[in-house]
C-alpha positions in Angstrom: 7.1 -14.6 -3.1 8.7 -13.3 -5.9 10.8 -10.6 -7.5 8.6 -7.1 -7.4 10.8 -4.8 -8.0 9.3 -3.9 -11.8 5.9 -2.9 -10.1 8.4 -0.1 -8.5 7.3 1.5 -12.3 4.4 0.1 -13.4 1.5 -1.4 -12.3 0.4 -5.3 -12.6 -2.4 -6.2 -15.1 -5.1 -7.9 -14.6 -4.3 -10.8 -16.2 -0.8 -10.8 -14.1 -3.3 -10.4 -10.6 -5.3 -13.2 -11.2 -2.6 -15.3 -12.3 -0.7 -14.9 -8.8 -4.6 -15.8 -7.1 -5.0 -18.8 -9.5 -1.2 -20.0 -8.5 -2.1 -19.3 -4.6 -5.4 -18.5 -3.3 -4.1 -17.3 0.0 -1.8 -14.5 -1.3 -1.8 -11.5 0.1 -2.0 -8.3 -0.7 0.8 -5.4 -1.1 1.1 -2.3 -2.4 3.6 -0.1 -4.0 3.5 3.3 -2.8 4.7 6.7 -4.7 4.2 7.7 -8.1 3.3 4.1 -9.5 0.2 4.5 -7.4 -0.2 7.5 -6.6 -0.4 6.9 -3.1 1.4 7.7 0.3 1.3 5.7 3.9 1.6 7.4 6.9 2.3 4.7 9.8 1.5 5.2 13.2 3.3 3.4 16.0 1.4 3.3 19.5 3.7 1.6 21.4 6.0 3.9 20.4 3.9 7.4 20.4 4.3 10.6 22.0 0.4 10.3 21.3 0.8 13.0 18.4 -1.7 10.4 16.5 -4.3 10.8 18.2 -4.4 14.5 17.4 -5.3 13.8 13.6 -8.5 12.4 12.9 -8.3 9.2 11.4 -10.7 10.7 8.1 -8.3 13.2 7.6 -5.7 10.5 6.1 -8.4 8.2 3.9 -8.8 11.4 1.4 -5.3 12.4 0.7 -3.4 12.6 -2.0 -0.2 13.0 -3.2 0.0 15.8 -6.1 
């Protein structure tokens, strides 16, 4: 782990990605969501539903984006 909060505004390079892999293979994966990205995550909790969920279709959400 280490300090992220500078990819709050900007995004990593290249060079900085494949630095992290070289240092440890097994990294995951996270993204910054919001205007650095441009993108938005809607969660869904079944175990703690009403079932409103399952009233959107699940392609509804893989196209959207945030103007």
């Amino acid at each position: 782990m280490f300090p992220w909060i500078e990819f709050q505004s900007r995004r990593p390079t290249a060079a900085e990605m494949s630095a992290w892999y070289r240092r440890d293979p097994r990294a995951g994966v996270a993204i910054v969501c919001d205007a650095v990205s441009g993108l938005a995550v809607v969660d869904f909790d079944p175990r703690n539903s009403d079932g409103t969920a399952r009233a959107v279709p699940r392609q509804e959400f893989c196209c959207l984006r945030q103007p």
